[in-house]
Backbone as CSV, one residue per row, in Angstrom:
resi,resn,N_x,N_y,N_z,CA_x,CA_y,CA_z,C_x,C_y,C_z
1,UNK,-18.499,-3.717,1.199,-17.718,-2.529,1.480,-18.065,-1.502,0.410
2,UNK,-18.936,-0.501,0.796,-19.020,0.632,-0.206,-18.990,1.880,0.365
3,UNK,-18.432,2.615,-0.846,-18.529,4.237,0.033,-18.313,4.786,-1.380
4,UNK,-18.575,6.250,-1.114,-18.603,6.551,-2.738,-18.148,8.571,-1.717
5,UNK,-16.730,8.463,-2.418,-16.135,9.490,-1.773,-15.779,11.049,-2.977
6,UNK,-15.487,11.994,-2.407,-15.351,13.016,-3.672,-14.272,13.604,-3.647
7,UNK,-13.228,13.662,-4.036,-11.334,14.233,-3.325,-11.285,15.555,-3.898
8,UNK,-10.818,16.366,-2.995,-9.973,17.599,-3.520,-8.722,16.949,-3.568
9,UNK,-7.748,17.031,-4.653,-6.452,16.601,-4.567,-5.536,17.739,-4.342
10,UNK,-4.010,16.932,-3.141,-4.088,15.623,-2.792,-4.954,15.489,-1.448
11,UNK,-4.788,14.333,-1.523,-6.204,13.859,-0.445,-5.438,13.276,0.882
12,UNK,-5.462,13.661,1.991,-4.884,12.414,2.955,-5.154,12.200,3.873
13,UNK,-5.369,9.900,4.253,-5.495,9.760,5.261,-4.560,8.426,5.509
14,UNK,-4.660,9.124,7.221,-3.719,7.956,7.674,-2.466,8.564,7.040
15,UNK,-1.428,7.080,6.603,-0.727,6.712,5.814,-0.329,6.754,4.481
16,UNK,-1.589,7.114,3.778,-1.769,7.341,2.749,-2.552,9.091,2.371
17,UNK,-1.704,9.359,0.815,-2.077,10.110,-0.109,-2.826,10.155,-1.440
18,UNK,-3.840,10.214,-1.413,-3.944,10.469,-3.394,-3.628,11.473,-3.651
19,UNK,-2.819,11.320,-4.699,-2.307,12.449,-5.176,-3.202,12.990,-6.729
20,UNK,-3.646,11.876,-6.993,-4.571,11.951,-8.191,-5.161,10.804,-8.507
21,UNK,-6.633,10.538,-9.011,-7.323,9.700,-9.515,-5.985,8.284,-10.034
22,UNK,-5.525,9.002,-10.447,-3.882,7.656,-11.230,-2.984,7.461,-10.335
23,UNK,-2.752,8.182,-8.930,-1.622,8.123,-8.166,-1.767,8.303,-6.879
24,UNK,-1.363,7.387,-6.134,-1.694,7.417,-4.846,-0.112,6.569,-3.929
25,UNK,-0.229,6.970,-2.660,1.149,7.183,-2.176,1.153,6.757,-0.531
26,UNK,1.402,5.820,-0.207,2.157,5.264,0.840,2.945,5.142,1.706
27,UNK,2.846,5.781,2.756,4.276,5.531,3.390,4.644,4.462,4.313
28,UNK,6.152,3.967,4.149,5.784,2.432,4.660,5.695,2.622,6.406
29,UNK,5.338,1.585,7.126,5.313,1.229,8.313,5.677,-0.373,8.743
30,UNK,5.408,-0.329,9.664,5.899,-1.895,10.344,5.321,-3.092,9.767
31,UNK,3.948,-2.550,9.039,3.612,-3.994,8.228,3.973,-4.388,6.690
32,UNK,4.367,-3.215,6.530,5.473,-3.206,4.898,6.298,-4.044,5.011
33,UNK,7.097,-3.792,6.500,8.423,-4.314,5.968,7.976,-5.697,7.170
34,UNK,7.579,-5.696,7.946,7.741,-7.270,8.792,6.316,-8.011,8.155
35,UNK,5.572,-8.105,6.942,4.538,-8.525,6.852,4.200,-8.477,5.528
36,UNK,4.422,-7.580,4.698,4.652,-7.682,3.554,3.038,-7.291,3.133
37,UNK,2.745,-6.473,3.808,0.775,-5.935,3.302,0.721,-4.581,4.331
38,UNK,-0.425,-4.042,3.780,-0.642,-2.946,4.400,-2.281,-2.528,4.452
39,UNK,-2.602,-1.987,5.420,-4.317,-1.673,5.215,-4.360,-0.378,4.428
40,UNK,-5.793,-0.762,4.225,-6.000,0.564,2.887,-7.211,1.185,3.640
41,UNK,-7.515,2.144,3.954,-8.568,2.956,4.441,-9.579,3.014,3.710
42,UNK,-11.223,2.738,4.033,-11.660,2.689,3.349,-12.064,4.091,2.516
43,UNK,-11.723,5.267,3.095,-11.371,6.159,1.980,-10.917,6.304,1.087
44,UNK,-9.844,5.428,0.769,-8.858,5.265,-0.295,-9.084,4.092,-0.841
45,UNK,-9.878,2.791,-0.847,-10.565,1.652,-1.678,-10.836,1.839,-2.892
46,UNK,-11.454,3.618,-3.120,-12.137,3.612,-4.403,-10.496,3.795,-5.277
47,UNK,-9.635,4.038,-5.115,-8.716,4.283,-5.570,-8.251,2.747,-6.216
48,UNK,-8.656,1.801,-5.861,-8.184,0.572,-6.476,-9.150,0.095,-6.754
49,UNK,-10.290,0.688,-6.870,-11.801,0.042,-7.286,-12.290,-1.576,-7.099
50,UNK,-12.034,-1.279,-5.425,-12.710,-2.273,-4.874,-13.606,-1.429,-3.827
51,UNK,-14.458,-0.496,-3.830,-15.201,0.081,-2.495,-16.353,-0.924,-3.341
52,UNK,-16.397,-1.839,-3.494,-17.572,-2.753,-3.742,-17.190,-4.047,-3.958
53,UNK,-16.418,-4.589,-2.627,-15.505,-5.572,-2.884,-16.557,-6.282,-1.403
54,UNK,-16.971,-7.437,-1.059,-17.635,-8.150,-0.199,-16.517,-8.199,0.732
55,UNK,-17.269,-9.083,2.180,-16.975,-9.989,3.073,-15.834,-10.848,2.303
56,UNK,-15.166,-10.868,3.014,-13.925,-12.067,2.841,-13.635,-12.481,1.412
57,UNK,-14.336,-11.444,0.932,-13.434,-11.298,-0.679,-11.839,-10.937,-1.089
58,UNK,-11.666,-11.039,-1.977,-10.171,-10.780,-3.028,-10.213,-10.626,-4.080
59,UNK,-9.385,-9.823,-4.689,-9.319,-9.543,-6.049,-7.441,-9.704,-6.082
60,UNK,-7.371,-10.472,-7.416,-5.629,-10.512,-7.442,-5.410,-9.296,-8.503
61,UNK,-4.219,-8.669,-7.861,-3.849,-7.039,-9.053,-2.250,-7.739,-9.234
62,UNK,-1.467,-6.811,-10.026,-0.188,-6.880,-10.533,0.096,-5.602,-9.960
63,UNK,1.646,-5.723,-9.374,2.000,-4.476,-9.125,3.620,-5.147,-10.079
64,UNK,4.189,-3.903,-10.457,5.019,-3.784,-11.418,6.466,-2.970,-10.726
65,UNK,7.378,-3.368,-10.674,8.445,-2.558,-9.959,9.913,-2.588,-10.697
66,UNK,10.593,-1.614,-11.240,11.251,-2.184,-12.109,11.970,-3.110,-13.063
67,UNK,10.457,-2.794,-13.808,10.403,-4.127,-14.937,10.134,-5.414,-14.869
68,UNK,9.683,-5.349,-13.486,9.589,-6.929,-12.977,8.050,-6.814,-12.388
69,UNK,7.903,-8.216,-12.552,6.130,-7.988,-12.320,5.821,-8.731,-10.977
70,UNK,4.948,-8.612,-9.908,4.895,-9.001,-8.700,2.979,-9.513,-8.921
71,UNK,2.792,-10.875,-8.326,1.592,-11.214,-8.114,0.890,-10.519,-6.473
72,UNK,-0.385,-9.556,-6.376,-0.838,-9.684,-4.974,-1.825,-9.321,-5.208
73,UNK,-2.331,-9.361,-3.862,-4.108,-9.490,-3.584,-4.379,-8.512,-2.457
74,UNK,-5.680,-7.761,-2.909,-6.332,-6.813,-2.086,-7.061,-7.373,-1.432
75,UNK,-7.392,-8.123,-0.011,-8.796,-8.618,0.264,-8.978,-7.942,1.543
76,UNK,-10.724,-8.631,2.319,-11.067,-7.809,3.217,-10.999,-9.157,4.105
77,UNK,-10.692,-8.443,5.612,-9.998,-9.111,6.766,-11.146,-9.423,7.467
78,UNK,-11.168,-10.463,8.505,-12.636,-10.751,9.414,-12.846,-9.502,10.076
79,UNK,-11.934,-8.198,10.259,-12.519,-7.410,10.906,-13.035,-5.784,10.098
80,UNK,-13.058,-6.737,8.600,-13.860,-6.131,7.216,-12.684,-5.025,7.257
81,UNK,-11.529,-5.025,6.860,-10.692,-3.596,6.755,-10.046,-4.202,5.559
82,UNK,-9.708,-3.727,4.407,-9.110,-3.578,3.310,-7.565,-3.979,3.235
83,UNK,-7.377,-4.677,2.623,-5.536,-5.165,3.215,-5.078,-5.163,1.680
84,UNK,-3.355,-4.819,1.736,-3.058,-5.153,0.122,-2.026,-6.202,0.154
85,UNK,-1.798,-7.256,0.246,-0.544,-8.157,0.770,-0.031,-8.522,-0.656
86,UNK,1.521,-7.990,-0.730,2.365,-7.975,-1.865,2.978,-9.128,-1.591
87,UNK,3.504,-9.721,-0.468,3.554,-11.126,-0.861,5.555,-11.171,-0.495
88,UNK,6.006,-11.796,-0.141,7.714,-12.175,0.493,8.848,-11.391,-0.661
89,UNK,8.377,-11.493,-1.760,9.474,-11.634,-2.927,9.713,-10.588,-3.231
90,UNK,8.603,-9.188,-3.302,8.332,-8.023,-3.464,9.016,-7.629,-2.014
91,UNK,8.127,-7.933,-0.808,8.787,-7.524,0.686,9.976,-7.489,0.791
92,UNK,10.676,-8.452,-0.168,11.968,-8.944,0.282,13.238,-7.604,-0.533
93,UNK,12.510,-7.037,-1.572,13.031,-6.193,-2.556,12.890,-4.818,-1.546
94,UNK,11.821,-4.571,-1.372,11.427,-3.520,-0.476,12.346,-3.144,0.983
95,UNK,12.617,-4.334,1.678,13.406,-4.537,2.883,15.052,-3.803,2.447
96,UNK,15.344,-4.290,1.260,16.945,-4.513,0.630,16.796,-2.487,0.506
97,UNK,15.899,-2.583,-0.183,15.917,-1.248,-0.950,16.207,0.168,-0.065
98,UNK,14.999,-0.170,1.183,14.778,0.802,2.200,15.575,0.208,3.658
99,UNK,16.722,-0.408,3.637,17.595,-1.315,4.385,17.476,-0.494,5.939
100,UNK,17.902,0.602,5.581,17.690,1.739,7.304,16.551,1.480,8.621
101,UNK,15.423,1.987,6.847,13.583,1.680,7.845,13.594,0.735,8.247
102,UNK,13.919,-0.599,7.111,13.149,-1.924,7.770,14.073,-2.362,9.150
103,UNK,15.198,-1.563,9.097,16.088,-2.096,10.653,15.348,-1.734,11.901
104,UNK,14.897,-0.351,11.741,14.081,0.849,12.675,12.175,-0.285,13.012
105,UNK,11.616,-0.351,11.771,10.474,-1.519,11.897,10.711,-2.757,12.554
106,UNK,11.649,-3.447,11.995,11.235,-4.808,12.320,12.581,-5.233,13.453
107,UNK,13.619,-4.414,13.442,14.780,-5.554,14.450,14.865,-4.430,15.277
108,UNK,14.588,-3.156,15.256,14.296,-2.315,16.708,13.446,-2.471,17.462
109,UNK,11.944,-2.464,16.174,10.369,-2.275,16.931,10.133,-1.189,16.642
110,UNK,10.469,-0.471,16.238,9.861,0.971,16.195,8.619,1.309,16.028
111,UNK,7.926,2.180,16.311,6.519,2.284,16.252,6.644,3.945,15.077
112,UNK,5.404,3.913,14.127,5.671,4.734,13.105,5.580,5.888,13.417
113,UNK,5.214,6.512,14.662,5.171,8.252,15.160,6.825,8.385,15.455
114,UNK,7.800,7.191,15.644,9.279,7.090,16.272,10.295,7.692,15.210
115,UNK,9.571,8.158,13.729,10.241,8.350,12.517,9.812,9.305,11.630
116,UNK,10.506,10.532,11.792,9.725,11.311,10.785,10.092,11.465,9.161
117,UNK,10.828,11.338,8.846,11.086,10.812,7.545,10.585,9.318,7.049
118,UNK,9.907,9.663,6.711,9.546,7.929,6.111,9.559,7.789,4.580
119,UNK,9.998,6.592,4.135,10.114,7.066,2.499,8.439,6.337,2.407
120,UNK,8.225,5.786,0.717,7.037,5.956,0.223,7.223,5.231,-0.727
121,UNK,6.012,4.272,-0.667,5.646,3.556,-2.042,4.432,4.183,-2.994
122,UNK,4.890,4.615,-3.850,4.156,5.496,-5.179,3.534,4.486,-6.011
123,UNK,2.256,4.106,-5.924,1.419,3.390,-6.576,1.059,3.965,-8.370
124,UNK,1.061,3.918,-9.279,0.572,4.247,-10.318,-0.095,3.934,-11.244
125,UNK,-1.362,4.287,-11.079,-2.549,3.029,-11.889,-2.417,3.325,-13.070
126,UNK,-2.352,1.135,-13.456,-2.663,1.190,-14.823,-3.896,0.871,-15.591
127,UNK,-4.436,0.457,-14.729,-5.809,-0.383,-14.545,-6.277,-0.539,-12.899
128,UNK,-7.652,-1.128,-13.168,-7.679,-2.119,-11.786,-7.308,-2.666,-11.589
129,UNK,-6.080,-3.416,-11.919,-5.442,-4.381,-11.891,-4.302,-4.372,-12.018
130,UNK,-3.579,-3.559,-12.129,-2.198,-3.266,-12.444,-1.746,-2.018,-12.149
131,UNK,-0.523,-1.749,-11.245,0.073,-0.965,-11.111,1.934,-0.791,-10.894
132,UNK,2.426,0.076,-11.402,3.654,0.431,-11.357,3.841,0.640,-10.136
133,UNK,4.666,0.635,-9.103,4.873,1.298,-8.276,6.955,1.603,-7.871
134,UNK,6.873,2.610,-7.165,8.232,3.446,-6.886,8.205,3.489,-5.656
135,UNK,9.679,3.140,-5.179,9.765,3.238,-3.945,11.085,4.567,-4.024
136,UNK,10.226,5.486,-3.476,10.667,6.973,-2.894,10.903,7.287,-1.485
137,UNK,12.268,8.432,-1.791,12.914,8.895,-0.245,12.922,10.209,-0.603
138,UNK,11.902,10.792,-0.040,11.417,12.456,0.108,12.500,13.100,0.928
């Protein structure tokens, strides 16, 4: 998986924003909250510096959420697309937090054009390997 991209900031696709080389921004959907991962475009890969990440590779990162530290893994899917799966424990914080959405996602069905307010997970690099992140309601 390589691509080697050049941003005017902020940058956006899909789902996602960079907002800067250090910050990049999420908004959740149905696989946030019923799945606990999300795809990453490969526009936005270089942002976690894996656009040179193989076939059915992984890399494990830290994401950090108040004060508490969460184990997950970026890998690429058999149908080679970029995934970030944070994993039940984090999901489970996320669900509590954003209680409304995840009702609208996962025990309605909602489909993500069904919602125009969506809040946002604010990624903040600390490394390749580590990031803070905030869960925001714009």
């Amino acid at each position: 998986m390589s691509s080697e991209f050049q941003y005017m900031y902020p940058y956006y696709k899909d789902s996602w924003t960079l907002v800067s080389d250090k910050i990049a921004e999420k908004h959740v959907d149905k696989s946030v909250f019923k799945y606990f991962q999300t795809g990453i475009p490969k526009e936005i890969t270089s942002f976690f510096e894996i656009n040179t990440l193989g076939d059915d590779s992984k890399i494990q990162i830290t994401l950090i959420h108040s004060n508490n530290v969460y184990d997950a893994v970026i890998y690429i899917d058999p149908k080679k697309r970029a995934k970030l799966l944070f994993g039940k424990e984090l999901g489970s914080i996320i669900n509590k937090r954003l209680t409304s959405w995840s009702e609208y996602f996962v025990n309605k069905d909602c489909t993500t054009n069904e919602i125009s307010e969506r809040p946002y997970i604010r990624l903040i690099k600390i490394s390749g390997i580590r990031y803070n992140i905030e869960l925001t309601i714009k």
